[in-house]
C-alpha positions in Angstrom: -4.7 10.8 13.2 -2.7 9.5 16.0 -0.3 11.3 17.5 2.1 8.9 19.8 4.3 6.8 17.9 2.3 3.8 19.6 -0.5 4.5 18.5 0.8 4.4 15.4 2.0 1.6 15.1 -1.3 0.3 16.4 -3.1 2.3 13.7 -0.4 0.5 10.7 -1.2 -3.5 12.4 -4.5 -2.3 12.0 -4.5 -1.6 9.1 -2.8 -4.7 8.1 -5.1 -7.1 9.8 -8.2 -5.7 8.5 -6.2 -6.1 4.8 -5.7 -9.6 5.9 -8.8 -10.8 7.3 -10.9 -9.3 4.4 -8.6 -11.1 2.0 -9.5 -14.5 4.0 -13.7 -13.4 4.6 -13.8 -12.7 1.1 -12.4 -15.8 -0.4 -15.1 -18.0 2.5 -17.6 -16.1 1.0 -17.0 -16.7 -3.1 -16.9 -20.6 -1.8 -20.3 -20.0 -0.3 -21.6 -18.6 -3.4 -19.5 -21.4 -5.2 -21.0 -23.8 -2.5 -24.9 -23.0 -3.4 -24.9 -23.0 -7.1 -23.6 -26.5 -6.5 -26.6 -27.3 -4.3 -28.9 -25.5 -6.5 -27.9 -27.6 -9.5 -28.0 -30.8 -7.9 -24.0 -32.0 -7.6 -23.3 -33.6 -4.6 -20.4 -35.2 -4.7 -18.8 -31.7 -6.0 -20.5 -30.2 -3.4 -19.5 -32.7 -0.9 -15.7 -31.7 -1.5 -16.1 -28.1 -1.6 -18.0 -28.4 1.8 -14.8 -30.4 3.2 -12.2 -27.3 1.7 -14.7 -24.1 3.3 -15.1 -26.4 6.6 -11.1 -26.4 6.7 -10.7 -22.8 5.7 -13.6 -21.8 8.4 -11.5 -23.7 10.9 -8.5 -21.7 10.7 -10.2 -18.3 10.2 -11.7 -18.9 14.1 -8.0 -20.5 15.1 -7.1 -16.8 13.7 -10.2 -14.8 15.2 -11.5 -14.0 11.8 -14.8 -15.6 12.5 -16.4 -16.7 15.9 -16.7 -20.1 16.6 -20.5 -20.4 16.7 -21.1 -18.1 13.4 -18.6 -20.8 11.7 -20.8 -23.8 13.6 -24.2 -22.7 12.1 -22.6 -22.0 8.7 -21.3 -25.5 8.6 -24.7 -27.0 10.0 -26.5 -25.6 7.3 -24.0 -26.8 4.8 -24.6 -30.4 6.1 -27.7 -30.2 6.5 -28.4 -29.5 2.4 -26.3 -31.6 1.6 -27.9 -34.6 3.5 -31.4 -33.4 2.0 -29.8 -33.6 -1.2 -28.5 -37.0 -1.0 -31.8 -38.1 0.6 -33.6 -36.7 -2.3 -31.8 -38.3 -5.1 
């Protein structure tokens, strides 16, 4: 345990932000999950919008430094990129 009172109060923000950015990592992933049933069972327009929502979402979790900006690029490559298969398919 920390022993200056800076430290904490660095220790409490901590705290907090890890709170917070779980909170925000969790709810990305569930839409992931959400994301690949979709694919899975063939909905693309539903999938289409749900890809438009986690893009927006992934955006602000890097404006936030939740997620780095090229882990959030490949994760919305790959989106787009099953999603176009999927429309080319049917």
């Amino acid at each position: 345990m920390p022993i200056k009172a800076n430290a904490k109060k660095a220790l409490r923000q901590t705290f907090k932000r890890t709170q917070r950015n779980t909170v925000v990592k969790a709810e990305i992933h569930s839409l992931r999950v959400k994301l690949r049933k979709l694919l899975e069972s063939k909905k693309v327009t539903e999938a289409e919008q749900l890809v438009s929502t986690i893009t927006k979402k992934l955006d602000k979790a890097v404006s936030k430094k939740i997620y780095k900006q090229n882990t959030v690029a490949r994760y919305k490559s790959r989106f787009m990129k099953k999603i176009n298969a999927l429309k080319k398919a049917s």
